[in-house]
C-alpha positions in Angstrom: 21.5 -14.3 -25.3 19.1 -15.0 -22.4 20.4 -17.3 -20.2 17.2 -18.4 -18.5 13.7 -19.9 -20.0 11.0 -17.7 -20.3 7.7 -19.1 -19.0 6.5 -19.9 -22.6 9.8 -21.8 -23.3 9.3 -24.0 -19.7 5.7 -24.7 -20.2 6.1 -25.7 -23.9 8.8 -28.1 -22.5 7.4 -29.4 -19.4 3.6 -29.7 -21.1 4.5 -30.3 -24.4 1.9 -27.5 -25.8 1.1 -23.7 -25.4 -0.3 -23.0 -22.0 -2.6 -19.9 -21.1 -3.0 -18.7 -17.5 -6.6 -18.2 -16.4 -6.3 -15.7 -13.8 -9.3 -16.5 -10.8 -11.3 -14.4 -8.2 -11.6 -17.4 -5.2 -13.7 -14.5 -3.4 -10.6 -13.7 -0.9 -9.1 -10.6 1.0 -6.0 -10.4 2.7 -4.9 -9.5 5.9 -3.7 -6.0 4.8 -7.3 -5.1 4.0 -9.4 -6.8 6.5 -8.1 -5.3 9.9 -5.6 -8.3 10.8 -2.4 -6.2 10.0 -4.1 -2.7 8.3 -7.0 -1.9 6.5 -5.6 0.4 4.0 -3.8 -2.3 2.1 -0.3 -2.4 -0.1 0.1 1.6 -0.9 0.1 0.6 -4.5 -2.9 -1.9 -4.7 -5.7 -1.3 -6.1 -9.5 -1.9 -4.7 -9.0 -5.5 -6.7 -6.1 -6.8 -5.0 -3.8 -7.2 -7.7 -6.5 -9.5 -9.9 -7.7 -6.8 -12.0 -8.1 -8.9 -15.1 -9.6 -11.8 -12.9 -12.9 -13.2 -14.1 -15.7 -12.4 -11.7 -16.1 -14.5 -8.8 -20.1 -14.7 -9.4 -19.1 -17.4 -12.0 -18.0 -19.8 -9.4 -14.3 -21.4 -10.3 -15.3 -23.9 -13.2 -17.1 -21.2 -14.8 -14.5 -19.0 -14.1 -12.1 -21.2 -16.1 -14.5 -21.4 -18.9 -15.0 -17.9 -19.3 -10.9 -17.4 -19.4 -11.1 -20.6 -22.1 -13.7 -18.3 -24.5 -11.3 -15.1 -24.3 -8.0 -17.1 -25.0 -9.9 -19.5 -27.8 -9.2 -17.4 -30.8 -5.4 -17.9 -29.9 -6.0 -21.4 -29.6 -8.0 -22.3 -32.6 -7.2 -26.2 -32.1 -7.1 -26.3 -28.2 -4.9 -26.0 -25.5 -4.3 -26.5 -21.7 -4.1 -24.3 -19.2 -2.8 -23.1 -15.6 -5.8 -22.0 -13.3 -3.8 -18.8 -11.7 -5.4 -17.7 -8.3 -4.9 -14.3 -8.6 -6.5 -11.5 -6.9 -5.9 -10.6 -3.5 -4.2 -13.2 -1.4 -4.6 -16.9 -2.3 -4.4 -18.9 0.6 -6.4 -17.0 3.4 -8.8 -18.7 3.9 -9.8 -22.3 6.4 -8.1 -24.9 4.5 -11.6 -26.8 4.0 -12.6 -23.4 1.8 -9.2 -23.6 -0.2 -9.1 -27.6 -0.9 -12.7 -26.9 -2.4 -11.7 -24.1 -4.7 -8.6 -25.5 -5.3 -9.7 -29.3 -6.3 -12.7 -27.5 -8.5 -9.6 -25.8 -10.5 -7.3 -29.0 -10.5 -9.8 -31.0 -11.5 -10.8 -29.6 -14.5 -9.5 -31.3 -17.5 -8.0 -28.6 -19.6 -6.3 -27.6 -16.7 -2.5 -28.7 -16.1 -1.4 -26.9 -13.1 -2.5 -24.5 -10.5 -0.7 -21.2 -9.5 -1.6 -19.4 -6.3 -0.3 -15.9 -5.5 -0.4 -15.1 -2.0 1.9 -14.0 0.6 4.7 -15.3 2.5 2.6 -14.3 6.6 -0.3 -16.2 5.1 1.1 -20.2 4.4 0.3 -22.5 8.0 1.4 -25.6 8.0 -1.7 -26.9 7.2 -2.3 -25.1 3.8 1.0 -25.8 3.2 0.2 -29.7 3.8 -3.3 -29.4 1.5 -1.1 -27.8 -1.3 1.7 -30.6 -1.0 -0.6 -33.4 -1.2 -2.6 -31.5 -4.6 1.0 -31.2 -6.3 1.1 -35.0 -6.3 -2.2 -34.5 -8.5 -1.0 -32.0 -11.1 1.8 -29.3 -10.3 1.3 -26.7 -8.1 3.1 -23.6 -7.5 3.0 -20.4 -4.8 4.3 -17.0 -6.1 4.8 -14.8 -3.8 5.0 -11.1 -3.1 7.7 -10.2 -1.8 8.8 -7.2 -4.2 11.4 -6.0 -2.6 13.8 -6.6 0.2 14.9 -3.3 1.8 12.7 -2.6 5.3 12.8 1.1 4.4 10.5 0.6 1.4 8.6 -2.0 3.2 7.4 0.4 5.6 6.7 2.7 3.1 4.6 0.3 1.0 3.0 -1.1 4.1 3.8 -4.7 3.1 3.6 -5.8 6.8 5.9 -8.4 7.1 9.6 -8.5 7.3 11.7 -10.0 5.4 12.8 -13.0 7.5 8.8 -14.0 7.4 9.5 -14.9 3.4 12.8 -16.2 4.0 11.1 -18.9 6.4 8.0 -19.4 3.8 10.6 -20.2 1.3 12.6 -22.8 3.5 8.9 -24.6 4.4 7.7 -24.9 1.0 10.6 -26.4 -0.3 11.2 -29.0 2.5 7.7 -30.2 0.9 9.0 -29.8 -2.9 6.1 -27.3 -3.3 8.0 -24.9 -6.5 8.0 -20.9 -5.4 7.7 -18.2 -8.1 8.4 -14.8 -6.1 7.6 -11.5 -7.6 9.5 -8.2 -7.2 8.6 -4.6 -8.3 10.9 -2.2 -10.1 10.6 1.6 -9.6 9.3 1.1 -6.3 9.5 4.9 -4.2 13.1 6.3 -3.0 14.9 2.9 -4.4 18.0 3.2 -6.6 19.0 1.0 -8.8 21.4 -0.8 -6.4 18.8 -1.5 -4.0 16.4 -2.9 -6.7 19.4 -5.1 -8.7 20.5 -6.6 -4.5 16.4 -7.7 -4.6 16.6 -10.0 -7.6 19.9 -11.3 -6.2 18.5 -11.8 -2.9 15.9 -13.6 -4.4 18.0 -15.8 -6.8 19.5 -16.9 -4.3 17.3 -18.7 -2.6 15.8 -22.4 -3.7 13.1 -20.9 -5.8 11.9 -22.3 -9.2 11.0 -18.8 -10.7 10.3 -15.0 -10.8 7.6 -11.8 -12.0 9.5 -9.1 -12.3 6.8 -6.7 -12.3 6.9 -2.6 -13.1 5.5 -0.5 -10.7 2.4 0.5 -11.8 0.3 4.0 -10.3 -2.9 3.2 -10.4 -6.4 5.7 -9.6 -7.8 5.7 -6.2 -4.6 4.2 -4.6 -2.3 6.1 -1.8 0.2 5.4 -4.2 -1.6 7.8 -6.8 -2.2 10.6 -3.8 1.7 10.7 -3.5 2.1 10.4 -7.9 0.2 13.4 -8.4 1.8 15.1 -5.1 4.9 14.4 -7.0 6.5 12.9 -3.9 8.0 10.4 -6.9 9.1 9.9 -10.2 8.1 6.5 -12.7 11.1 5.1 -14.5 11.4 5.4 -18.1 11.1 2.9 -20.4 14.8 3.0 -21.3 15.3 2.8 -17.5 13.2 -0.2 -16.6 14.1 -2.2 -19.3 17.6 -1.5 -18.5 17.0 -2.7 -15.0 15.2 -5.9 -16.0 17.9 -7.0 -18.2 20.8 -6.3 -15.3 18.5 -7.9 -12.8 18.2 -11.2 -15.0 22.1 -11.2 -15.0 21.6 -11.6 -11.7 19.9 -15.0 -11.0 20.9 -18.4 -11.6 20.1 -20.5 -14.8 17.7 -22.8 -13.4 15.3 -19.9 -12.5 12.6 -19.1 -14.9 11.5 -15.8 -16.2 7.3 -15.8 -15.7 7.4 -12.6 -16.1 9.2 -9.2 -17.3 6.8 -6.7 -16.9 3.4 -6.2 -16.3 -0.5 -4.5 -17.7 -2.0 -2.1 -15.3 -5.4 -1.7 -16.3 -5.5 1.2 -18.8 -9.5 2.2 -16.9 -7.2 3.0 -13.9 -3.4 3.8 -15.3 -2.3 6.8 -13.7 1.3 6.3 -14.9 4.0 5.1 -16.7 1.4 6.0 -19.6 4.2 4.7 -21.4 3.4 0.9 -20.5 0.3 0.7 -22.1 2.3 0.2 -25.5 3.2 -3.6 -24.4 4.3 -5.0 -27.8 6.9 -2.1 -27.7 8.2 -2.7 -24.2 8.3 -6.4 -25.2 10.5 -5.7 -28.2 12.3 -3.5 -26.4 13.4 -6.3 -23.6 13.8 -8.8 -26.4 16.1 -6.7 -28.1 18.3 -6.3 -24.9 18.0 -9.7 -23.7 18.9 -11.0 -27.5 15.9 -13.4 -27.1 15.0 -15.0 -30.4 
């Protein structure tokens, strides 16, 4: 039996209903793209910066969120609530008088219970960090972060661009200011074994973090990542493999740390590989058969 809550659990217990995630476009680049540390990017990102299911930025945030309310409706025939996710590329580079705009827009909507911001660890000053601590006395706030694995040798290879004590001292400064921390890590990464990805999601559960994405790696068209695919520098995991892995990386975390996420949608326009992925509802039944979750 699954130890941990599953996002859907937590959110039905801390809201008291079914909450959606409206992933957002706040018109944003990161440092990896824009010349500050590369311009070439994570190897395995693609030209949207990880919000490839976004809404389009053109709409402005409230319309944003009411564009993600008309796709999720049918699901939610009598209503719901919602977490305003800002998702693509990285969430908090910005002047903090852009990002308390865009982020009090999203807070203040009224179907909207919390706000999730995905960013990473090099891009939190103080200052942003004291905006987002003073919004979480609002409605709750949260900063996932992407960390996706710990071992320098793949770092370099992905072209992360920050080392690992960079997140370490992001994790310490958002918790002195009881700002929660979802971190995400990829499985199947290049030249990892299994032991280096399973020592990740103990790293991470370690630490005073609220929750995790465990995300599979996905090969997506037009990426370097997809040059060195189809160069067959590397091999995908299988579906019995990664679903193996997610299970003996869950062993590895505390209780108190939720499950957000176990796997992942590349977008099918770009999916290069594992083809297998695209079959969600079976992966899903697959992990819940595994995890014995009910």
């Amino acid at each position: 039996m699954l130890k941990n809550q599953t996002a859907n659990q937590y959110f039905r217990q801390r809201f008291g209903c079914k909450v959606y995630r409206i992933a957002i476009d706040g018109g944003f680049t990161c440092p990896n793209r824009d010349g500050r540390i590369d311009t070439r990017g994570c190897i395995f990102c693609s030209g949207y910066g990880a919000g490839d299911f976004a809404q389009d930025k053109r709409l402005g945030i409230t319309g944003q969120i009411e564009r993600g309310k008309e796709l999720v409706s049918k699901k939610m025939p009598d209503g719901g609530k919602y977490i305003a996710y800002f998702q693509a590329f990285t969430g908090t580079y910005a002047p903090v008088e852009k990002l308390e705009k865009l982020y009090r827009e999203a807070i203040g909507h009224p179907d909207v219970v919390a706000l999730a911001i995905a960013t990473r660890p090099d891009c939190l000053p103080d200052e942003t960090l004291d905006l987002i601590m003073k919004l979480n006395r609002i409605k709750p706030v949260w900063v996932e972060l992407g960390l996706q694995t710990i071992h320098e040798k793949t770092v370099k290879y992905i072209r992360r661009g920050y080392p690992l004590d960079v997140y370490d001292d992001a994790v310490r400064r958002l918790n002195r200011r009881g700002i929660e921390i979802v971190t995400h890590i990829i499985l199947g990464l290049p030249n990892e074994t299994r032991e280096d990805m399973l020592s990740t999601s103990e790293y991470v559960g370690s630490g005073p973090i609220s929750g995790i994405k465990i995300q599979l790696l996905h090969v997506l068209a037009g990426t370097d990542l997809a040059k060195k695919y189809n160069e067959r520098m590397f091999c995908c995991l299988s579906m019995e493999e990664y679903t193996d892995l997610v299970r003996d990386c869950i062993a590895k975390l505390p209780e108190n740390i939720v499950i957000h996420r176990m796997t992942g949608d590349g977008a099918r326009r770009d999916l290069v590989a594992p083809l297998w992925s695209t079959d969600k509802k079976r992966v899903i039944n697959m992990l819940r058969r595994k995890l014995d979750i009910t």
